[in-house]
DOTI-514484 format. One record per atom (N, C-alpha, C): residue number from 1; residue in one letter; atom name; z, x, y. Coordinates in Angstrom, 2 decimals. Layout:
<sites>
nr_rest_atom_zz_xx_yy
NUM_A_CA_Z_X_Y
...
</sites>
This chain:
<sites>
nr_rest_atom_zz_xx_yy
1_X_N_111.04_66.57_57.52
1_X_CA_109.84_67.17_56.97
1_X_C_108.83_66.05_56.74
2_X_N_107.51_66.19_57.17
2_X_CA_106.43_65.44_56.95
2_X_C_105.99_65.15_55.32
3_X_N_105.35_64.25_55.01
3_X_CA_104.65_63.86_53.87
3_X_C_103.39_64.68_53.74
4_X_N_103.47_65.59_52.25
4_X_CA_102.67_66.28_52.20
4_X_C_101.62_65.90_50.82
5_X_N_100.67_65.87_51.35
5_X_CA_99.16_65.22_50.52
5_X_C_98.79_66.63_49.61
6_X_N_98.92_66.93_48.12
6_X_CA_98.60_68.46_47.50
6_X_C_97.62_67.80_46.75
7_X_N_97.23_69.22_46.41
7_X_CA_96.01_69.11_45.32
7_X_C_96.28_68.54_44.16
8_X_N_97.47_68.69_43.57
8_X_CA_97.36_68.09_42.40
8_X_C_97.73_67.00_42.15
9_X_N_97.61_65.99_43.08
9_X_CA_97.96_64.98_43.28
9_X_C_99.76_63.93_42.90
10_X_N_100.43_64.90_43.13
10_X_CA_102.15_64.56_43.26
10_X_C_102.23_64.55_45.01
11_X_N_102.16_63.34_45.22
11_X_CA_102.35_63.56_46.94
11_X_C_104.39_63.40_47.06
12_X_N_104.60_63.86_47.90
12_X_CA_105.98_63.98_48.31
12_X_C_105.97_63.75_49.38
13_X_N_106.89_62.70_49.74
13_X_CA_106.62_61.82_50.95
13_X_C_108.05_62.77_52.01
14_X_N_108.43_62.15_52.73
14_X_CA_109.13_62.83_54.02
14_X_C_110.92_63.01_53.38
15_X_N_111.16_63.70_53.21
15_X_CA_112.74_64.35_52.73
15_X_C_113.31_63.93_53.57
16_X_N_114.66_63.23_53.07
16_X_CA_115.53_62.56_53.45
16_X_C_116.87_62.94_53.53
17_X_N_118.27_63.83_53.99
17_X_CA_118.91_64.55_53.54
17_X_C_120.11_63.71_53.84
18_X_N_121.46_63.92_53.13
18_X_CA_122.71_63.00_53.20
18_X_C_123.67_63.70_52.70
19_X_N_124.60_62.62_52.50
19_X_CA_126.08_63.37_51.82
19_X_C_125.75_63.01_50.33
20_X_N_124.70_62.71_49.70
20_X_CA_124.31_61.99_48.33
20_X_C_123.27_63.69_48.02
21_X_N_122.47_64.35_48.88
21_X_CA_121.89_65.14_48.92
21_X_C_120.42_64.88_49.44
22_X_N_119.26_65.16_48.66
22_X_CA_117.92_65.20_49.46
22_X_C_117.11_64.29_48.51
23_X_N_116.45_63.33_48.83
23_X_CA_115.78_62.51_48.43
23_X_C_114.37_61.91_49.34
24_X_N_113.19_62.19_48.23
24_X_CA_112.12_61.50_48.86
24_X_C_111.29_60.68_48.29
25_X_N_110.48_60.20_48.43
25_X_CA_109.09_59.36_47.79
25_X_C_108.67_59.63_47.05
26_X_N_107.77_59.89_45.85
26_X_CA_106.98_60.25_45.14
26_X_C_105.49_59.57_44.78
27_X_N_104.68_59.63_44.65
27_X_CA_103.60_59.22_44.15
27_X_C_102.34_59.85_43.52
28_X_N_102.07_59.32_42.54
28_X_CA_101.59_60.03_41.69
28_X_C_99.96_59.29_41.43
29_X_N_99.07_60.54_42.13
29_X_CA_97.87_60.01_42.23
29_X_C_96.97_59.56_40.31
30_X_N_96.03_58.71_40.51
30_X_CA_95.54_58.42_39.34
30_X_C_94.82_59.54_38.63
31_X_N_94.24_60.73_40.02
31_X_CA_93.21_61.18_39.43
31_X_C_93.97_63.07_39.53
32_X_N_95.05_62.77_39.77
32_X_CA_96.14_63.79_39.38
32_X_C_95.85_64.54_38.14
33_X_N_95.48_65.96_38.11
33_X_CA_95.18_67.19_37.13
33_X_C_96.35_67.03_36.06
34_X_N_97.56_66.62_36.39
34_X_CA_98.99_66.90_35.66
34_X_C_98.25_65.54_34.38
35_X_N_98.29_64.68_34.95
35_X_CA_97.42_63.51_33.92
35_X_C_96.74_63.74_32.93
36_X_N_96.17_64.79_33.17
36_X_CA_95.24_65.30_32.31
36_X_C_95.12_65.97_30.52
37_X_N_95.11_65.15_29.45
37_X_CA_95.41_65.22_28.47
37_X_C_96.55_65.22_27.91
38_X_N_97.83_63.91_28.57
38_X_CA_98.70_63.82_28.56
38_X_C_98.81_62.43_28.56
39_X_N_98.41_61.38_27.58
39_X_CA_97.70_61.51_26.61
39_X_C_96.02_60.90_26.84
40_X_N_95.22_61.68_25.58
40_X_CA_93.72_60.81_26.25
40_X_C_93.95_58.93_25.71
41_X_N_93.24_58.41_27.05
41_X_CA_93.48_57.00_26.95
41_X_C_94.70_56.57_27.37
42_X_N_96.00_57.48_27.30
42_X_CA_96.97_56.30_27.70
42_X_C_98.26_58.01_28.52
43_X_N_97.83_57.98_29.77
43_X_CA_97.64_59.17_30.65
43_X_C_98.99_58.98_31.06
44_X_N_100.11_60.04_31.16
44_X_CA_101.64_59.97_30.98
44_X_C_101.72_61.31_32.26
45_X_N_102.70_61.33_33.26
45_X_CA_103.22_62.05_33.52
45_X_C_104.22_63.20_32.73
46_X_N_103.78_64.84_32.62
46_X_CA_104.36_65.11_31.47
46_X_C_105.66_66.00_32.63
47_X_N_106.97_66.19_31.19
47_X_CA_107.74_66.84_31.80
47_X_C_107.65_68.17_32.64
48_X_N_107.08_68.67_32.62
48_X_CA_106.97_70.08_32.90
48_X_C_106.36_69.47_34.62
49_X_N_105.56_68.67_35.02
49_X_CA_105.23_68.16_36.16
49_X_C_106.39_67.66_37.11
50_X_N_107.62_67.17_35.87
50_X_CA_108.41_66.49_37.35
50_X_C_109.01_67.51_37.07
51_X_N_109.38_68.20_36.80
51_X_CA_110.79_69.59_36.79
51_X_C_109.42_70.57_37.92
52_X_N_107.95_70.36_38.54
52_X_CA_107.10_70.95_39.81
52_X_C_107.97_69.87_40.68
53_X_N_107.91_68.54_40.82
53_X_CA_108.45_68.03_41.62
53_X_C_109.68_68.69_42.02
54_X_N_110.99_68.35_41.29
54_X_CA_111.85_69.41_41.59
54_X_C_112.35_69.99_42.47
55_X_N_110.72_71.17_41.56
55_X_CA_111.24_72.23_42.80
55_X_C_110.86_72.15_43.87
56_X_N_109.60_71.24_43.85
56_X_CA_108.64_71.08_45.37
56_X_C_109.85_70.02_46.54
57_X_N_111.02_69.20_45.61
57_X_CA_111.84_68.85_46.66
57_X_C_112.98_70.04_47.22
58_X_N_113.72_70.45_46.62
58_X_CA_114.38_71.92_46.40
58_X_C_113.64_72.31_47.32
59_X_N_112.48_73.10_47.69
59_X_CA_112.24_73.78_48.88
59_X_C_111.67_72.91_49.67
60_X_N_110.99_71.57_49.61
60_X_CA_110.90_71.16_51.21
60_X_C_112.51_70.92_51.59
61_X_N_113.43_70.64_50.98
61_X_CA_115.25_70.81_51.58
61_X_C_115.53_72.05_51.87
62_X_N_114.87_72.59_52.18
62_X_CA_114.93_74.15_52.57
62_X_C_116.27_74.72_51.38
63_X_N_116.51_74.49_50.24
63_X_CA_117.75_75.15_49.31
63_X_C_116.89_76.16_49.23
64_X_N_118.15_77.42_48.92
64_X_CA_117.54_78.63_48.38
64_X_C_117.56_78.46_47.09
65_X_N_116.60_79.86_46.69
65_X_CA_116.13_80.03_45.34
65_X_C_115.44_79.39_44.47
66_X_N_115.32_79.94_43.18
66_X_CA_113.99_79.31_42.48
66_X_C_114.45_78.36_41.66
67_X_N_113.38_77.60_40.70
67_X_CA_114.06_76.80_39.28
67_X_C_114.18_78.08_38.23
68_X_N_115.48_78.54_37.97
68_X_CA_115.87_79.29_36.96
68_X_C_116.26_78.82_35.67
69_X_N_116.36_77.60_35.79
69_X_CA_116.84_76.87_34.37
69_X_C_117.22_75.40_33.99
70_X_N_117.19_75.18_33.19
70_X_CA_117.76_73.53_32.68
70_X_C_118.83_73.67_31.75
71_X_N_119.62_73.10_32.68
71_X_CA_121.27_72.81_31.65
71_X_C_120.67_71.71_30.67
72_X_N_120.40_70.51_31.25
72_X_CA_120.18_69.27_30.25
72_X_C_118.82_68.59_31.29
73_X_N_118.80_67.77_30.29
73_X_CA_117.60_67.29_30.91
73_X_C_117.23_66.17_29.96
74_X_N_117.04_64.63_30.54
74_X_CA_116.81_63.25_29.67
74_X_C_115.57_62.84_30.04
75_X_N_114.80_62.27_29.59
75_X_CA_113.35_61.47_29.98
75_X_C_113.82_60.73_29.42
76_X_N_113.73_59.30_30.34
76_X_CA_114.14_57.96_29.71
76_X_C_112.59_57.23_29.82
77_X_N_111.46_57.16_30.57
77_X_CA_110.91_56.30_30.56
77_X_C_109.69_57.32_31.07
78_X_N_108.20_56.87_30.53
78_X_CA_106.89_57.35_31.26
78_X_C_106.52_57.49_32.49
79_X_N_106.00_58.04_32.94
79_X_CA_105.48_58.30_34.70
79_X_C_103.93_57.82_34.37
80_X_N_103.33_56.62_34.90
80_X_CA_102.02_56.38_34.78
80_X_C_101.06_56.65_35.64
81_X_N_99.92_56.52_35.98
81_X_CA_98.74_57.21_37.29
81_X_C_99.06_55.66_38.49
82_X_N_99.62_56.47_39.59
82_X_CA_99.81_55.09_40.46
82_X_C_101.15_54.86_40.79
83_X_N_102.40_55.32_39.65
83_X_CA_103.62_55.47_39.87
83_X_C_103.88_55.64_41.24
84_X_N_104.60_54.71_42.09
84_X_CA_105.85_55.11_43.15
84_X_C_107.38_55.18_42.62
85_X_N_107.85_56.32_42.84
85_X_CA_108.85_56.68_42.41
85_X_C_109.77_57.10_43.60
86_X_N_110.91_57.87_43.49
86_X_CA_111.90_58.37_44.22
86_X_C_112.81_59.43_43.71
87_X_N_112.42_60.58_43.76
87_X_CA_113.07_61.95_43.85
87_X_C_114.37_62.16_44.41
88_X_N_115.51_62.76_43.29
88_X_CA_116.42_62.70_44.20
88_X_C_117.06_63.84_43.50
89_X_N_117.33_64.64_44.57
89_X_CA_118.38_66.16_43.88
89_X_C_119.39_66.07_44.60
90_X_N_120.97_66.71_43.87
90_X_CA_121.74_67.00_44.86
90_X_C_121.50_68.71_45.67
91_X_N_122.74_68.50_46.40
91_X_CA_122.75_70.00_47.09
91_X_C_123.11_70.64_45.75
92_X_N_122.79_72.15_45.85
92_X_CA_123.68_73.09_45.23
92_X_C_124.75_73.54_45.21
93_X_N_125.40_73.53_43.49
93_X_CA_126.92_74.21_44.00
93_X_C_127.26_74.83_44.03
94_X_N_128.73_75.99_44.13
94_X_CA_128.11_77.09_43.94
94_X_C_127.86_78.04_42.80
95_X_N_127.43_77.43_41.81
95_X_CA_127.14_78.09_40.58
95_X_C_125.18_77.95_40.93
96_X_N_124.98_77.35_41.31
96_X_CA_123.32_76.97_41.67
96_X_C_123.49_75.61_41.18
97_X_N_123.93_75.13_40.46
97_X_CA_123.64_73.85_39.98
97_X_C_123.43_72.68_40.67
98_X_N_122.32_71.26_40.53
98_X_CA_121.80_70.21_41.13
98_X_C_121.88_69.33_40.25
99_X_N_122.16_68.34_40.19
99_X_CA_121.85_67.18_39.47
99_X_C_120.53_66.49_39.92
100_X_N_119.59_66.21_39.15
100_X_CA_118.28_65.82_39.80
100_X_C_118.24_64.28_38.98
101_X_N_117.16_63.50_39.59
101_X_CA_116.92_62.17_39.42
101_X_C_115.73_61.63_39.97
102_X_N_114.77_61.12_38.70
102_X_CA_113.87_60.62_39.27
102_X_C_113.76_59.21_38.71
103_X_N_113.36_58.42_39.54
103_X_CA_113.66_56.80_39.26
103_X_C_112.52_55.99_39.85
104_X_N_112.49_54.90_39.79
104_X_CA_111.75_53.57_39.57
104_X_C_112.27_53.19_41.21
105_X_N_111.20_52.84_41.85
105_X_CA_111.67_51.54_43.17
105_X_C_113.06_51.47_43.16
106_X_N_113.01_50.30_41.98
106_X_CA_113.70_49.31_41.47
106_X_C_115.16_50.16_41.12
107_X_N_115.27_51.22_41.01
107_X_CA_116.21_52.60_40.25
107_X_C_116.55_52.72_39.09
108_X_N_115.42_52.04_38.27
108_X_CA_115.36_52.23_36.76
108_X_C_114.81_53.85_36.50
109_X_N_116.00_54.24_35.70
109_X_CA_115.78_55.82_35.52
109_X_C_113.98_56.47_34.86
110_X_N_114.02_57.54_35.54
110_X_CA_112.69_57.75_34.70
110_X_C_113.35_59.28_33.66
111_X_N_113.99_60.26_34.95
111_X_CA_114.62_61.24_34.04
111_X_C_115.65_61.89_35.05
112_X_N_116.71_62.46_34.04
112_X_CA_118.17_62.77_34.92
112_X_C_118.77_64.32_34.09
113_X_N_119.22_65.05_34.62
113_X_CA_119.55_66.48_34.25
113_X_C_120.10_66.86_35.54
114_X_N_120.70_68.59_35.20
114_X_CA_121.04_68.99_35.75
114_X_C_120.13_70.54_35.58
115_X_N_119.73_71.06_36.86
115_X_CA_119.00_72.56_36.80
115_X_C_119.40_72.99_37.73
116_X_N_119.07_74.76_36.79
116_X_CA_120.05_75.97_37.82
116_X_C_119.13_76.95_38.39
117_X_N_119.19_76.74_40.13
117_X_CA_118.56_77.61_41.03
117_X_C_119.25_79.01_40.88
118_X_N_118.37_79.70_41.12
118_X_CA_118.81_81.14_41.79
118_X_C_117.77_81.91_40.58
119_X_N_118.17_83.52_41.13
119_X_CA_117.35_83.90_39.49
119_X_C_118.62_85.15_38.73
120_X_N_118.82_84.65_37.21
120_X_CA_119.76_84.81_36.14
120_X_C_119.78_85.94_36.46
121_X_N_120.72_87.07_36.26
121_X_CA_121.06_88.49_36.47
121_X_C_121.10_88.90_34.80
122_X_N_120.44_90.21_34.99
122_X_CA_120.15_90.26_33.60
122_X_C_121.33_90.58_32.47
123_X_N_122.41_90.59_33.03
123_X_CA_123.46_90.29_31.98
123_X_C_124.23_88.93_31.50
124_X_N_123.27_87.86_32.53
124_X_CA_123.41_86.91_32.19
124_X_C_122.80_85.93_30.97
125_X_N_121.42_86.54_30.44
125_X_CA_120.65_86.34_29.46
125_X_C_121.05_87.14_28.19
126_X_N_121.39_86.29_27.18
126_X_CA_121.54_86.81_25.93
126_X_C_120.92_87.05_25.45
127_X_N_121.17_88.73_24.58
127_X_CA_120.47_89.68_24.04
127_X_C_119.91_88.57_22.42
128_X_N_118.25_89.12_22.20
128_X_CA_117.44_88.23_21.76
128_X_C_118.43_88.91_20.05
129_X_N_118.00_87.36_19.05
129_X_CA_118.45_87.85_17.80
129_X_C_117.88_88.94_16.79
130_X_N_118.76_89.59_16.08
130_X_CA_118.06_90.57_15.10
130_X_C_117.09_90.21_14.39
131_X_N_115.85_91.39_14.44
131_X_CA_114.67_91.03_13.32
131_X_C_115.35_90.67_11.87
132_X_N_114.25_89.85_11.53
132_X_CA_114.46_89.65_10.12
132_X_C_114.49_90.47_9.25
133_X_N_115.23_91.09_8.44
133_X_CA_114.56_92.49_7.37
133_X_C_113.63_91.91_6.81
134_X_N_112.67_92.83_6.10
134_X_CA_111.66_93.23_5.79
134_X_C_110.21_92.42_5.97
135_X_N_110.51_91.79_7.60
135_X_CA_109.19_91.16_8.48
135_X_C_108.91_92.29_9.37
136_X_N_107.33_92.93_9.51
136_X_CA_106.80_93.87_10.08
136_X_C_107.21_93.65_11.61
137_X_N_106.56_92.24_11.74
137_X_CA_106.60_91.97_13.37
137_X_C_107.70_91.68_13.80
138_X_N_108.80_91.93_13.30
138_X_CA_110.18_92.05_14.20
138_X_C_110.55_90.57_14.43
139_X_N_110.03_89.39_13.98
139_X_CA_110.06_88.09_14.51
139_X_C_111.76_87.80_13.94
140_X_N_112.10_86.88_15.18
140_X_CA_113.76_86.95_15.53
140_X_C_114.31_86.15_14.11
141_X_N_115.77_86.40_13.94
141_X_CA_115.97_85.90_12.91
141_X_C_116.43_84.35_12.97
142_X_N_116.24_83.84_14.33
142_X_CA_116.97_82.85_14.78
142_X_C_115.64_81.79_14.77
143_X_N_114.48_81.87_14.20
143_X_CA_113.37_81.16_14.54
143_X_C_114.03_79.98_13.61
144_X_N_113.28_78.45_14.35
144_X_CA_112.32_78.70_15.69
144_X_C_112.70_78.97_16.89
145_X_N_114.64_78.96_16.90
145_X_CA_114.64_78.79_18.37
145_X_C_115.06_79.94_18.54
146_X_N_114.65_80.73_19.54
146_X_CA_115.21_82.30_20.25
146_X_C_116.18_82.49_20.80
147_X_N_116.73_81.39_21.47
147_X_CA_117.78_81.53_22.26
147_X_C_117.36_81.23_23.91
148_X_N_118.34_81.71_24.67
148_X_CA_118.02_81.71_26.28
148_X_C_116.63_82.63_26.29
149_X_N_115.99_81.88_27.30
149_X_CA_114.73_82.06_28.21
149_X_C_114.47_82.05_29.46
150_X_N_114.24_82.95_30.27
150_X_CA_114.07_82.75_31.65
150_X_C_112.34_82.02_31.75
151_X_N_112.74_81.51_32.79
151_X_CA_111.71_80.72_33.59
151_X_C_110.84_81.30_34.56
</sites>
């Protein structure tokens, strides 16, 4: 697969496929939208951008299905405007699961997890927690956190 130049400036260079799985280039333009108030003055690649990478490697490897989820997921180090990096997912197993990796030249980690393709069957998502008694708006009793969320 060719190196593809996008709008929002995450270029993904030519996919590479092995017995390690699919790995490509990354680079991350200065004037990249994702940059953008993340933070003002000192401009960070934010998570939610490389879990687009991801998936943008995930389907140029032609894998099926979507990003349905994050088992775990570490950020060890910043993504800056200018970053060359290196994308690396495995194949899927057959639960959907990938181990993903994005790193430094050099292969100093930037962030490492594991996320699950396909999309969750709805008995796979746990039923949300009971309202609180005597809160009007039904708000869960489990706040802040709700529980499982689809993507």
């Amino acid at each position: 697969m060719s190196p593809s130049a996008v709008a929002d400036g995450l270029e993904l260079g030519e996919v590479v496929t092995d017995a390690d799985g699919h790995r490509a280039e990354l680079v991350v333009a200065p004037a990249s939208p994702w940059l953008a108030g993340h933070f003002p003055g000192h401009p960070v690649l934010p998570a939610v951008a490389q879990l687009a990478v991801a998936e943008r490697l995930h389907r140029a490897a032609e894998e099926r299905g979507q990003l349905a989820g994050v088992d775990a997921m570490r950020f060890a180090a910043p993504v800056a405007p200018g970053d060359r990096l290196v994308a690396r997912l495995t194949a899927c197993d057959e639960d959907g699961r990938a181990r993903w990796r994005l790193e430094r030249a050099d292969g100093g980690e930037v962030a490492t997890g594991t996320l699950v393709w396909g999309s969750p069957s709805a008995d796979a998502v746990a039923d949300p927690p009971e309202p609180i008694p005597g809160v009007d708006d039904g708000a869960p009793a489990a706040l802040p956190h709700a529980g499982a969320a689809r993507l």
